[in-house]
N, CA, C and O atoms as CSV, one atom per row, in Angstrom:
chain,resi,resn,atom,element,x,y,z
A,1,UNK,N,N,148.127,43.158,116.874
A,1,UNK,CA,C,147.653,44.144,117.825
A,1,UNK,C,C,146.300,44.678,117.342
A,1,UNK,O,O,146.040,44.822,116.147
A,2,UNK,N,N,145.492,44.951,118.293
A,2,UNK,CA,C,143.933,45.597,118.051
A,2,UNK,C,C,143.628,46.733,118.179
A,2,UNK,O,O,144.345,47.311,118.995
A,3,UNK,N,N,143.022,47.215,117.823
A,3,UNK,CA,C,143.021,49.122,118.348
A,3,UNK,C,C,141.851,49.117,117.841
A,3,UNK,O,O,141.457,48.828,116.711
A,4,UNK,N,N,141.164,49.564,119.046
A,4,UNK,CA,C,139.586,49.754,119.426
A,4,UNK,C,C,139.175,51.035,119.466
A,4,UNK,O,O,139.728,51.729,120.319
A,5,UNK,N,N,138.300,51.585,118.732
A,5,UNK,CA,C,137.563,52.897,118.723
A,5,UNK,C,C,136.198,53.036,119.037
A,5,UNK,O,O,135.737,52.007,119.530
A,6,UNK,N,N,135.451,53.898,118.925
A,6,UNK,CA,C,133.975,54.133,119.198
A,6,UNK,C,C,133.421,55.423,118.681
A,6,UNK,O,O,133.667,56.427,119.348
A,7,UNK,N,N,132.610,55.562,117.436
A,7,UNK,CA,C,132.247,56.660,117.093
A,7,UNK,C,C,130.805,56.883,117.349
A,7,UNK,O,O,130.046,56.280,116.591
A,8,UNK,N,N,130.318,57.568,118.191
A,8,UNK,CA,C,129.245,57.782,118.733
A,8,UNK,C,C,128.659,59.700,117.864
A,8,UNK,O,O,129.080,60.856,117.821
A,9,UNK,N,N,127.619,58.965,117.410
A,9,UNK,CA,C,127.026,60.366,116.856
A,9,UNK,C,C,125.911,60.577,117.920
A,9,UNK,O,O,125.272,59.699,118.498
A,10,UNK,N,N,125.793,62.162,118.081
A,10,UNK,CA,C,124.713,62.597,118.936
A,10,UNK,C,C,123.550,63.813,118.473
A,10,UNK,O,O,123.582,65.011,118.754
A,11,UNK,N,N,122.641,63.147,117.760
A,11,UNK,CA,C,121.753,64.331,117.622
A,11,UNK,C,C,121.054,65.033,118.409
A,11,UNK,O,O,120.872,64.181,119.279
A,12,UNK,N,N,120.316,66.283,118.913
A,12,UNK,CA,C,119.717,66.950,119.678
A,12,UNK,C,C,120.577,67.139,120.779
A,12,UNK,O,O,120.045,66.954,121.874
A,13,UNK,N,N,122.292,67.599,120.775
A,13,UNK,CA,C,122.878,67.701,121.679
A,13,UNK,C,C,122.803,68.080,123.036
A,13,UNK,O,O,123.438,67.644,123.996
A,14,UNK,N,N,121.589,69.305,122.955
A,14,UNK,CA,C,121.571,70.073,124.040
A,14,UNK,C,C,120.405,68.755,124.713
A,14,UNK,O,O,121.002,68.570,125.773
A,15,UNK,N,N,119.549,68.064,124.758
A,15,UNK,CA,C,119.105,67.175,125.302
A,15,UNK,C,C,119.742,65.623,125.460
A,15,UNK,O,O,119.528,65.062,126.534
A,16,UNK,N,N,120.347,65.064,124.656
A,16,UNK,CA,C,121.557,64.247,124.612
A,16,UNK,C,C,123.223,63.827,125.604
A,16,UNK,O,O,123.832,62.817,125.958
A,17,UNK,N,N,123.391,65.595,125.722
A,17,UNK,CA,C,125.278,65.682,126.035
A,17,UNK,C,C,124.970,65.139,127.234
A,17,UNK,O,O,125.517,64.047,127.385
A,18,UNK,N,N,124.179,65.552,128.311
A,18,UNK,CA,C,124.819,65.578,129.546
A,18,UNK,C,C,124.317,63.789,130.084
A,18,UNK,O,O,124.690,63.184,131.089
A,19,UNK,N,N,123.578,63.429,129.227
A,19,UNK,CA,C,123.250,61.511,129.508
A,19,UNK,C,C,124.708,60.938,129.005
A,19,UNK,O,O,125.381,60.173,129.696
A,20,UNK,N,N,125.103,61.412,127.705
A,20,UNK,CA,C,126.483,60.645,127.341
A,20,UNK,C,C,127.545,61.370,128.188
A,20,UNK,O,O,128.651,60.833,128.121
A,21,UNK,N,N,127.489,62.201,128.780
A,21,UNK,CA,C,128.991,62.452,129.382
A,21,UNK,C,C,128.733,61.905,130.887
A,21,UNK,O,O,129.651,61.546,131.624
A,22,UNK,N,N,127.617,61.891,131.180
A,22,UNK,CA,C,126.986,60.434,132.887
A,22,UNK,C,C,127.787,59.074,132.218
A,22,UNK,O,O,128.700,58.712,132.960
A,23,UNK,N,N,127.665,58.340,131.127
A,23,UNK,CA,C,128.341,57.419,130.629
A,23,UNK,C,C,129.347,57.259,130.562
A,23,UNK,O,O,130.015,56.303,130.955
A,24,UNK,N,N,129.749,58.531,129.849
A,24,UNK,CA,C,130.916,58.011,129.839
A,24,UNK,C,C,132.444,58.327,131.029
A,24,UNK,O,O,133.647,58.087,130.930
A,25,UNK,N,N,131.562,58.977,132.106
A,25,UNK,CA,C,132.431,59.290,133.130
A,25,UNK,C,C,132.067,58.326,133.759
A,25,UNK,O,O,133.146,57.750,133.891
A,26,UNK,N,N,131.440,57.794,134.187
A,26,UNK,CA,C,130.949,56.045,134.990
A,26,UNK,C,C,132.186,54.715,133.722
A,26,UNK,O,O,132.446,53.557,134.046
A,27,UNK,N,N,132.495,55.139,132.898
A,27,UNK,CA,C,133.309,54.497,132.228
A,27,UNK,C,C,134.601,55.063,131.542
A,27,UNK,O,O,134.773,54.790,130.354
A,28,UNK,N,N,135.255,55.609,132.014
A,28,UNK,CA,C,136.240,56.707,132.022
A,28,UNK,C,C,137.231,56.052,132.237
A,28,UNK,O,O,138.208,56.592,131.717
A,29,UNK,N,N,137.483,55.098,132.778
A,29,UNK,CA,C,138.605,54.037,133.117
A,29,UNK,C,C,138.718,53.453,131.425
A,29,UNK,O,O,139.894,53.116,131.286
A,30,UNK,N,N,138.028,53.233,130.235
A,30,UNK,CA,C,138.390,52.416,129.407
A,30,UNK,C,C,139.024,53.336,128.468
A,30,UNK,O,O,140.058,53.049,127.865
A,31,UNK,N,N,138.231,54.745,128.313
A,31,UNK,CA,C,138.670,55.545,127.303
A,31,UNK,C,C,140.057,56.376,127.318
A,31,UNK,O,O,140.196,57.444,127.913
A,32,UNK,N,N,141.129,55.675,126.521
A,32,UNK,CA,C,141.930,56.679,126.383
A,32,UNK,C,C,142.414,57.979,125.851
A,32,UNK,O,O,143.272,58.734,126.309
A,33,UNK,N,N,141.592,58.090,124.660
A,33,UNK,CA,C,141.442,59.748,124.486
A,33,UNK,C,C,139.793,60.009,123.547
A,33,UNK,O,O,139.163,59.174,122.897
A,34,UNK,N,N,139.561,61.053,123.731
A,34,UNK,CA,C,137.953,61.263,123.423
A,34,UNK,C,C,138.303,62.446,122.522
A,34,UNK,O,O,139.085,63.276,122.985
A,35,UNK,N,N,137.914,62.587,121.532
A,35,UNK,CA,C,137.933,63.982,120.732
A,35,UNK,C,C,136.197,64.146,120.413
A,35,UNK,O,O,135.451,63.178,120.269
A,36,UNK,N,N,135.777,65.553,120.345
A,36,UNK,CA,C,134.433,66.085,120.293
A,36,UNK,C,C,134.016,66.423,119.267
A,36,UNK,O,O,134.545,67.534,119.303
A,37,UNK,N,N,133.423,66.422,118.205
A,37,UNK,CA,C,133.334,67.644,117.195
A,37,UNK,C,C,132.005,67.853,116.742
A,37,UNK,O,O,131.308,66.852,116.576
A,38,UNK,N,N,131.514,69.010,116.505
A,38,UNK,CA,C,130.432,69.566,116.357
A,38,UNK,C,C,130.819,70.988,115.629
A,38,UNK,O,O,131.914,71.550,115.654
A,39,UNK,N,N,129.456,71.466,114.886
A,39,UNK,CA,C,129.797,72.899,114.275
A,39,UNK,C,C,129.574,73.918,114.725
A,39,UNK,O,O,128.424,74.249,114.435
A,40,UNK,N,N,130.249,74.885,115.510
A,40,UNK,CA,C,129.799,75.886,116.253
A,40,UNK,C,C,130.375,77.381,115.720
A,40,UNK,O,O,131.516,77.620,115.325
A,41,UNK,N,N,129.511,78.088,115.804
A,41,UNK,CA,C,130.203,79.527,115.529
A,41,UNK,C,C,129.399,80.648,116.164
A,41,UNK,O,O,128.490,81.212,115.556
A,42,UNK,N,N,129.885,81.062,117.837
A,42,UNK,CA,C,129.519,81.407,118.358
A,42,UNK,C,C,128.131,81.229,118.779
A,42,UNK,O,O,127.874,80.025,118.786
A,43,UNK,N,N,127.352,81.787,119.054
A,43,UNK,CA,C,126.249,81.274,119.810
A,43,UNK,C,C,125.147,80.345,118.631
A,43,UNK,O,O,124.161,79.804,119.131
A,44,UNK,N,N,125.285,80.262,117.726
A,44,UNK,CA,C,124.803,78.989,116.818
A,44,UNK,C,C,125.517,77.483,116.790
A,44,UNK,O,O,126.080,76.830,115.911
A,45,UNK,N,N,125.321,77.342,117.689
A,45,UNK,CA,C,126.070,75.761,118.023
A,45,UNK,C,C,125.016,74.713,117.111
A,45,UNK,O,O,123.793,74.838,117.047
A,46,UNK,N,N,125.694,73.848,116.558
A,46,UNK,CA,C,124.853,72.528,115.828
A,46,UNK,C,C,124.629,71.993,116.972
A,46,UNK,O,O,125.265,72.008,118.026
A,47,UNK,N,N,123.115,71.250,116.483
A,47,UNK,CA,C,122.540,69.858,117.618
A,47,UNK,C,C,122.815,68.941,117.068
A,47,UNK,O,O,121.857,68.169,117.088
A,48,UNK,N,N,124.122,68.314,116.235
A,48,UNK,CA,C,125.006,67.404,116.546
A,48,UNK,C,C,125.703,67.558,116.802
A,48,UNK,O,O,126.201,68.684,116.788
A,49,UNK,N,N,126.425,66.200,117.360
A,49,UNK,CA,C,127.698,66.507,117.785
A,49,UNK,C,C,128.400,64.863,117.346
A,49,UNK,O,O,127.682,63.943,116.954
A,50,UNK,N,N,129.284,64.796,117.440
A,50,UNK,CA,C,130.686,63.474,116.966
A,50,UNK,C,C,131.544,63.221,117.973
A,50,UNK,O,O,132.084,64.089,118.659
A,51,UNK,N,N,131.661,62.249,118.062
A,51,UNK,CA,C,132.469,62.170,119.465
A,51,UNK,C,C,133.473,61.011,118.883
A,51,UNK,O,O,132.856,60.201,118.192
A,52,UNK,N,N,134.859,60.744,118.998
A,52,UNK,CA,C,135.567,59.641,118.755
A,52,UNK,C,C,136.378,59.238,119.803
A,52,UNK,O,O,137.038,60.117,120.356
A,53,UNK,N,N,136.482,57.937,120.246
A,53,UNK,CA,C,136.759,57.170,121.680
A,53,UNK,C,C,138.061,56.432,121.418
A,53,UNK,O,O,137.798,55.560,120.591
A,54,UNK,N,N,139.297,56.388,121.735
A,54,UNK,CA,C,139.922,55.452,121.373
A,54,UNK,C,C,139.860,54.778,122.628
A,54,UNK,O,O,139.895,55.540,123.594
A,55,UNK,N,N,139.783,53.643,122.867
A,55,UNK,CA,C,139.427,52.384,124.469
A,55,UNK,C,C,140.258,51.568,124.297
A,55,UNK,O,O,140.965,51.221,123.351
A,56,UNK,N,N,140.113,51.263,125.352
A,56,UNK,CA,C,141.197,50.013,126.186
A,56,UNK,C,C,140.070,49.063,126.802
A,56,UNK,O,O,138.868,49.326,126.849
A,57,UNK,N,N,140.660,47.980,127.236
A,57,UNK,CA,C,139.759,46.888,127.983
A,57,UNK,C,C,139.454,45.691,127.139
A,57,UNK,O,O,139.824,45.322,126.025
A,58,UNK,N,N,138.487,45.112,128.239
A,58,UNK,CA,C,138.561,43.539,127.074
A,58,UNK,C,C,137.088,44.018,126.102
A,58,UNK,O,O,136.716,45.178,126.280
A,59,UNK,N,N,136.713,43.619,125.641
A,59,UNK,CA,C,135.715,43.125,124.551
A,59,UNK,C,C,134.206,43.684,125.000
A,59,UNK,O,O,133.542,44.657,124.643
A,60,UNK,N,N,133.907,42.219,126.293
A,60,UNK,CA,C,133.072,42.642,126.760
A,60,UNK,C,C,132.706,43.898,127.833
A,60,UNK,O,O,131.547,44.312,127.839
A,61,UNK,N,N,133.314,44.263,128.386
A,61,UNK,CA,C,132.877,45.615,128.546
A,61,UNK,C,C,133.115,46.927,127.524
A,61,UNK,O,O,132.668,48.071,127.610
A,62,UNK,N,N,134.059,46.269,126.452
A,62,UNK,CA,C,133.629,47.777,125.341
A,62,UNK,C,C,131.721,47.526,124.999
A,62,UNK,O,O,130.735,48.168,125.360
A,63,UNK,N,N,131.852,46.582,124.355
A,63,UNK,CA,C,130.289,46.369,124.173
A,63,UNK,C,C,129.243,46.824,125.150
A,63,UNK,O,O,128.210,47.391,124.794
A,64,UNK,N,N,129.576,46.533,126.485
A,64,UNK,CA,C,128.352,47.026,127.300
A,64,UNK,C,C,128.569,48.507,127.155
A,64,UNK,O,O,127.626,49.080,127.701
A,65,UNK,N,N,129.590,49.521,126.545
A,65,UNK,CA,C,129.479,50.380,127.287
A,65,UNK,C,C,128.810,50.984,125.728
A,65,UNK,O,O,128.121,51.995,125.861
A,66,UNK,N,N,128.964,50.437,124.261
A,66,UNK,CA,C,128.300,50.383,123.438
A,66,UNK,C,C,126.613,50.314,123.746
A,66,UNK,O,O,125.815,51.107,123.246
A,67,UNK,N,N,126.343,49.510,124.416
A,67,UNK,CA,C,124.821,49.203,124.516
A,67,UNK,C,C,124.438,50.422,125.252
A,67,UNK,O,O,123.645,51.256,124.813
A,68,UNK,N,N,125.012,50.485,126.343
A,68,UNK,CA,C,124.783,51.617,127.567
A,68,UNK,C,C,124.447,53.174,126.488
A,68,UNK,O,O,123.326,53.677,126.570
A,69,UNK,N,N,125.251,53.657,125.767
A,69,UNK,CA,C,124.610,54.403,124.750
A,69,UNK,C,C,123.995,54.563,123.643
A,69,UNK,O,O,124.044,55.687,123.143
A,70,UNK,N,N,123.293,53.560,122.995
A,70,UNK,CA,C,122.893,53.439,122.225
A,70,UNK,C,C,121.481,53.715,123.300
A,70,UNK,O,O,120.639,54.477,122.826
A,71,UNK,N,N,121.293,53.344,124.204
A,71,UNK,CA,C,120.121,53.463,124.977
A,71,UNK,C,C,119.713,54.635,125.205
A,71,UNK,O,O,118.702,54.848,125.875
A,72,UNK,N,N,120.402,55.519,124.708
A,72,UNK,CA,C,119.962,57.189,125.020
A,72,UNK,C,C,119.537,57.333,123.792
A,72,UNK,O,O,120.087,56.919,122.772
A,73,UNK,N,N,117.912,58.305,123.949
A,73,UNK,CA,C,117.534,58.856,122.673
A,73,UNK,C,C,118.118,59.622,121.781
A,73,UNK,O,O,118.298,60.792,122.121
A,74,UNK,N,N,118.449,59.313,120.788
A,74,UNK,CA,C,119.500,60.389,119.529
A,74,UNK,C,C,120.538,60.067,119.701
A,74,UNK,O,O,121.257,60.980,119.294
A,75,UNK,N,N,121.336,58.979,120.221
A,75,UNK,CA,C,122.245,58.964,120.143
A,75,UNK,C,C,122.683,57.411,119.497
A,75,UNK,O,O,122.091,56.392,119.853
A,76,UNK,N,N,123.653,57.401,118.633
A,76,UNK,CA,C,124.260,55.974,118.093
A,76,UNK,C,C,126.000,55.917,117.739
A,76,UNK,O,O,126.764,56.675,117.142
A,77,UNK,N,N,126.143,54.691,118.399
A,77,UNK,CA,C,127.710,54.551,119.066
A,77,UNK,C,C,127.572,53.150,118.315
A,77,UNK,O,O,126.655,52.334,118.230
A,78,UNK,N,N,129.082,53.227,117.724
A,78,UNK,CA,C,129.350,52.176,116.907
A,78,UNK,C,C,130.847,51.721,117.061
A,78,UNK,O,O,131.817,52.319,116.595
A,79,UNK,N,N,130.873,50.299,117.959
A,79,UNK,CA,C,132.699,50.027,118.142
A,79,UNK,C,C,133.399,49.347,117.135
A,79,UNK,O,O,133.093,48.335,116.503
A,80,UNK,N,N,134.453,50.116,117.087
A,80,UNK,CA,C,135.517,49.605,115.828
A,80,UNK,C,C,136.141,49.049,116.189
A,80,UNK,O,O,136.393,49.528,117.295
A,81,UNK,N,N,137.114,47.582,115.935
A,81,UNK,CA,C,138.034,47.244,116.203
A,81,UNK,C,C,138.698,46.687,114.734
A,81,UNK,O,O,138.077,46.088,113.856
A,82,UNK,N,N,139.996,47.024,114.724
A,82,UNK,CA,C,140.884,46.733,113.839
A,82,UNK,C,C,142.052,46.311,113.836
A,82,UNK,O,O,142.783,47.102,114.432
A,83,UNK,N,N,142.776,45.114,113.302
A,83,UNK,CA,C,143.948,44.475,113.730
A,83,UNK,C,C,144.829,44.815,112.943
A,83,UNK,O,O,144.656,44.654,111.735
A,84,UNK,N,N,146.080,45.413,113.486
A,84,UNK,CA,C,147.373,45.998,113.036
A,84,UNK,C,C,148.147,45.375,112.505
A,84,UNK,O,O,148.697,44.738,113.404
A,85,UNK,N,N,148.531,45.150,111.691
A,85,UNK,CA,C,149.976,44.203,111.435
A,85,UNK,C,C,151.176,44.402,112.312
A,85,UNK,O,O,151.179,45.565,112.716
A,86,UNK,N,N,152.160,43.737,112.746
A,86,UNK,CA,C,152.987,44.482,113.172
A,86,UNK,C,C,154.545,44.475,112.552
A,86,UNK,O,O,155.391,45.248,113.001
């Protein structure tokens, strides 16, 4: 079994978020759960942010959706895949 992830780092968030969340809602069908993380404490929010993807689908469209963000400035998305024993 395979289990596919995607860790996408985003620097300059506040110019960044709203291109990766156009992405990844145009591709919202692959991702099965998304966790966010960034350092915030009250109105000092970090301009990064971490995002982790666990996906579904075949191969080639994880990859396009890899390319599709890497194409945004400050941002770099990297897909994991790893095979389970069972």
């Amino acid at each position: 079994m395979t289990k596919t992830v995607m860790v996408v780092l985003i620097s300059h968030r506040k110019n960044g978020a709203a291109k990766v969340q156009a992405v990844l809602t145009g591709w919202g069908c692959l991702i099965k759960t998304r966790l966010g993380i960034h350092e915030g404490v009250q109105e000092s929010c970090s301009e990064n942010g971490l995002l982790f993807l666990d996906l579904v689908g075949d191969k080639d469209r994880l990859l396009e959706l890899e390319r599709k963000l890497n194409v945004i400035s400050g941002v770099t998305a990297k897909l994991i895949a790893m095979e389970l024993d069972d």
